[in-house]
C-alpha positions in Angstrom: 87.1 85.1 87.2 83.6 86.5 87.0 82.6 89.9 87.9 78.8 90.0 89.3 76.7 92.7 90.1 75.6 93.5 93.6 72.0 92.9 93.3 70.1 89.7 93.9 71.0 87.8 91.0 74.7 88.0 91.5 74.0 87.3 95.1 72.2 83.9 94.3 75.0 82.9 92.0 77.6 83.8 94.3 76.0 81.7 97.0 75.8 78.8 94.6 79.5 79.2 93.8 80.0 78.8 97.5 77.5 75.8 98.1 79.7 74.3 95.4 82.9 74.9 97.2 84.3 78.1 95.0 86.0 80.9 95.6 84.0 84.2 95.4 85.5 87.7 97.0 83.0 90.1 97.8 83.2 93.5 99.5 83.2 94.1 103.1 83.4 97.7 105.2 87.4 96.8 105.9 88.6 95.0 102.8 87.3 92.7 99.6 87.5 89.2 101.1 88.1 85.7 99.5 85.5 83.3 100.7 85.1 80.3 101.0 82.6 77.5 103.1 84.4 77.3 106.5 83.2 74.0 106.8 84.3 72.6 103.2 87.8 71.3 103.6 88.8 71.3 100.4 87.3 74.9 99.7 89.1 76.7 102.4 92.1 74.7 101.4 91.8 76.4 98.0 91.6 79.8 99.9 95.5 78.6 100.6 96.2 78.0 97.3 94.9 81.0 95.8 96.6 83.4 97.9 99.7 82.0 98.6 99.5 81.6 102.5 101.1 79.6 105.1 98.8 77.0 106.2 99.9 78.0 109.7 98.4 81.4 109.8 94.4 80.7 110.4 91.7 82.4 108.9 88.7 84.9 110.2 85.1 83.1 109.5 82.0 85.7 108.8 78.7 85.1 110.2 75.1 87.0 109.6 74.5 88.0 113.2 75.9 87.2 117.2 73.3 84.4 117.3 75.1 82.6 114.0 78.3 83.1 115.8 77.1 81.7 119.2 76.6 78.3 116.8 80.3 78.1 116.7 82.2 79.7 119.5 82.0 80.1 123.1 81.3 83.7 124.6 82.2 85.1 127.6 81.0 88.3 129.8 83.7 90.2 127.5 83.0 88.5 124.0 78.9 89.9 124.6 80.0 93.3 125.7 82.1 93.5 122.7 79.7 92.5 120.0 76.7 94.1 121.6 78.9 97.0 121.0 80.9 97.0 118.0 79.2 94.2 115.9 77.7 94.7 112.8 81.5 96.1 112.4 85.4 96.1 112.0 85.7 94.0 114.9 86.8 90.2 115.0 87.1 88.6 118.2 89.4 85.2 119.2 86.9 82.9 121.1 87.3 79.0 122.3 85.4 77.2 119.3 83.0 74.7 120.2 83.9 71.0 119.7 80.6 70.5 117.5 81.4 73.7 115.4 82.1 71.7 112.5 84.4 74.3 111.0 87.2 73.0 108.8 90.4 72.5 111.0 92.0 74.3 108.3 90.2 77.5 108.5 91.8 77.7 112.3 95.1 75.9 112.0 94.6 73.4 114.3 94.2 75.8 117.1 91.1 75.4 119.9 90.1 78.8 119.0 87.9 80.6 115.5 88.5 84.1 114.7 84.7 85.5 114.0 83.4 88.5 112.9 79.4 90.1 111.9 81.2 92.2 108.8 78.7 96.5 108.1 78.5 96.1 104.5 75.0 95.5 102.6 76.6 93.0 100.4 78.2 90.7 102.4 75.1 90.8 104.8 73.1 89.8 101.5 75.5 87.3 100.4 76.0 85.7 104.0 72.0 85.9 103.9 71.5 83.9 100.9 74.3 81.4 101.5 73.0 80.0 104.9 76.6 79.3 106.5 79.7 80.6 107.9 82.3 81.7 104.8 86.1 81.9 106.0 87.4 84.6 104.4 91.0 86.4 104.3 91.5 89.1 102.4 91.5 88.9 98.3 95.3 89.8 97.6 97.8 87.4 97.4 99.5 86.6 100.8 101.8 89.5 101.8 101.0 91.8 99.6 98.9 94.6 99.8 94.7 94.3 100.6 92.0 95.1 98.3 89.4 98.0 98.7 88.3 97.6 95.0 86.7 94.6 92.7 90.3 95.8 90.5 92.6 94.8 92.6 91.4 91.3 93.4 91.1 90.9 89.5 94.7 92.3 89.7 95.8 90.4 92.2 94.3 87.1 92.5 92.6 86.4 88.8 91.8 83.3 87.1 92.9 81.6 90.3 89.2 82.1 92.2 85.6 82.0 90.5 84.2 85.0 90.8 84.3 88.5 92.3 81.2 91.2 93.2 81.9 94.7 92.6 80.2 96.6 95.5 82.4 99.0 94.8 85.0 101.1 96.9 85.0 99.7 100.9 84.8 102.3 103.4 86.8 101.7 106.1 90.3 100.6 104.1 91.7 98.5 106.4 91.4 95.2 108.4 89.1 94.9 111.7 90.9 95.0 114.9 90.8 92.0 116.4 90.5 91.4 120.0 90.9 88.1 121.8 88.8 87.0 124.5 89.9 83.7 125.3 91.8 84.8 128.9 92.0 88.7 129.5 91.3 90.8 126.8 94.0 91.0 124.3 94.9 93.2 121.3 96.0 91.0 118.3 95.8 93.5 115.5 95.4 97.3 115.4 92.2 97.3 112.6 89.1 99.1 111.7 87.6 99.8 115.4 89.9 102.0 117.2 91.8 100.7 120.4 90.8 103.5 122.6 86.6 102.4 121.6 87.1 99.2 122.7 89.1 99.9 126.0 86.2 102.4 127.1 83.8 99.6 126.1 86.0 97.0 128.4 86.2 99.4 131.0 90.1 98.1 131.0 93.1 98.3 129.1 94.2 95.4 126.3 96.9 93.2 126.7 98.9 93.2 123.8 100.0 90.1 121.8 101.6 89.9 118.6 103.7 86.7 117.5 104.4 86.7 113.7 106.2 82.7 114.7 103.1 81.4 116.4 100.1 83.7 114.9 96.6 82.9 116.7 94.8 85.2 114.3 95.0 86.9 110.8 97.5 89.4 110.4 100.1 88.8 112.8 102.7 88.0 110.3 106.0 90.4 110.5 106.2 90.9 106.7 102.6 91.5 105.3 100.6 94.2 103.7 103.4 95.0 101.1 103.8 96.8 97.9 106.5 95.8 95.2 108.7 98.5 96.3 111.2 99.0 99.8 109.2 101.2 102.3 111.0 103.4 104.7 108.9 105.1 107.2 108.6 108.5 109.6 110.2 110.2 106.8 110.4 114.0 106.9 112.8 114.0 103.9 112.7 111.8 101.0 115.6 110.8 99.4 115.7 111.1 95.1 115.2 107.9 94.2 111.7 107.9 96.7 108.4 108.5 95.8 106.6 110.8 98.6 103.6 109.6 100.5 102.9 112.0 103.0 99.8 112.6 105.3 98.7 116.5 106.0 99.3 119.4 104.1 102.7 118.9 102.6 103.9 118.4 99.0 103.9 115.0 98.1 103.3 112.6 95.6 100.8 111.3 96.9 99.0 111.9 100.0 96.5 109.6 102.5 94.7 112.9 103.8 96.1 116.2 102.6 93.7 117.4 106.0 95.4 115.0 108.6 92.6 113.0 108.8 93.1 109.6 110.0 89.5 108.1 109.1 90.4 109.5 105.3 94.2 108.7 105.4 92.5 104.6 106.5 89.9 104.5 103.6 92.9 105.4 100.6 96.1 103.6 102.4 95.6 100.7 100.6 94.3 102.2 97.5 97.3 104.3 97.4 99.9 101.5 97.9 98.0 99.9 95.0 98.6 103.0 93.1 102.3 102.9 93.9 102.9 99.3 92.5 100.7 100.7 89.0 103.4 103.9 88.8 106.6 101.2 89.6 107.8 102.6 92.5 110.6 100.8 94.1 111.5 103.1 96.6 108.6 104.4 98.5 108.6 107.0 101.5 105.9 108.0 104.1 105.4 111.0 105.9 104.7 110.4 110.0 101.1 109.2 110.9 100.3 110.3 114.4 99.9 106.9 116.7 96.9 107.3 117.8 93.3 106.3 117.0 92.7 105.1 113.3 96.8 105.8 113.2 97.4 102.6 114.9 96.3 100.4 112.3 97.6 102.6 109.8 101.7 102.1 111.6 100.6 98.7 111.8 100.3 97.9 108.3 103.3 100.7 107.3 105.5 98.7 110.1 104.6 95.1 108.6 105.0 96.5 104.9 108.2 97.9 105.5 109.4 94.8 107.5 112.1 92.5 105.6 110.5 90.4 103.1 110.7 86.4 103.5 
């Protein structure tokens, strides 16, 4: 794998690498993501083979702008409200794709409907620019384990096994967009980057919530997902001996997601942090409450599928 700079040059060659059908991860505000030409069938299915993922769980395609995205799905009163709000940003919305889309059927698993999101992050805008197209991209890890907010941890993670990664450095946000379908009332498919509360003031309505790790209609949905190499065991106000401590407010711990109690903060380093846990060996890993609420409902989202029983 190739590291490039975030500057034109690497830019250019990354967008060749794509043109080509290759793999190239490349920072985001959320998480590094592992692209791929969402219209190249044997490109996304390499996306598959990289990571490790079921072929049933589809994949979120990222677009320069609303008008790109209105080239490929259908948008309704909500869908504009939504992205005139929230997009450039951590939200991806579910939306009826059109039949001459000509996204691989691979990139939505056969399903009538494309995940899309406008990603906040000067890189991927640059790279999207320069490439022309949309790129489906997961995130850089392999399948289930945990996401990358750093060019290390793809190279960690995922290796020879893609072409090349650019280092934009640390991402901001830390973990996934929220993702909101719009096909039918407004539904809540994964907690993510925008919080819930934003979106419902936006909507002037509450989500429907729908979640079904058997028959996922968007990223993320799996039960098991987002996991480190050790057992997780959450809400944890005491940790056992064998347990390494990660705690969230001023407490002792081994590590800690926001010594203040911030949520925004505890978001940006819970993905770093698991990362750091699998580097020290931890097998047995404890963490501290995080209140539900806000940025904390992605945050128990990814603790709850992390500490779920692995396949």
């Amino acid at each position: 794998m190739r590291t490039l700079r975030p500057d034109d040059a690497g830019l250019v060659e990354a967008a060749v690498i794509l043109r080509d059908g290759g793999l190239v991860s490349f920072p985001t505000e959320t998480v590094y993501g592992l692209g791929a030409d969402a219209r190249n069938d044997r490109a996304v299915a390499a996306i598959y083979a990289a990571k490790g993922r079921p072929s049933f769980n589809p994949l979120i395609v990222h677009v320069a702008d609303s008008v790109a995205a209105q080239r490929f799905v259908t948008f309704n009163d909500a869908a504009l409200r939504l992205a005139g709000a929230f997009w450039p940003g951590a939200l991806t919305l579910v939306l009826p794709l059109k039949a001459d889309a000509g996204i691989s059927k691979l990139v939505t698993a056969g399903l009538e409907t494309l995940a899309v999101r406008v990603p906040d992050h000067p890189v991927a805008t640059g790279l999207l620019d320069r490439f022309g197209g949309p790129v489906a991209a997961p995130s850089a890890n392999p399948s289930g384990r945990v996401s990358p907010t750093q060019a290390g941890h793809v190279q960690a993670g995922l290796g020879s096994r893609i072409d090349a990664v650019v280092d934009g450095g640390n991402c901001a946000v830390g973990v996934e967009s929220t993702i909101v379908s719009c096909v039918g009332a407004p539904a809540l498919l994964r907690a993510g980057g925008i919080p819930v509360e934003a979106i419902e003031a936006c909507l002037g309505q509450p989500l429907v919530v729908s979640d079904d790790p058997e028959r996922p209609v968007s990223p993320g949905q799996l039960e098991s997902h987002y996991a480190p190499q050790g057992s997780v065991r959450l809400n944890v106000t005491s940790q056992r001996d064998d347990e390494i401590f990660l705690g969230f407010g001023p407490m002792e711990a081994d590590l800690n997601l926001s010594e203040a109690g911030d949520l925004t903060e505890a978001a940006a380093n819970l993905f770093a942090l698991l990362h750091r846990l699998d580097e020290m060996g931890a097998r047995a890993i404890a963490v501290a409450p995080i209140p539900d609420k806000g940025l904390g409902l992605a945050i128990n989202d990814r603790l709850r599928r992390a500490a779920a029983p692995r396949p």
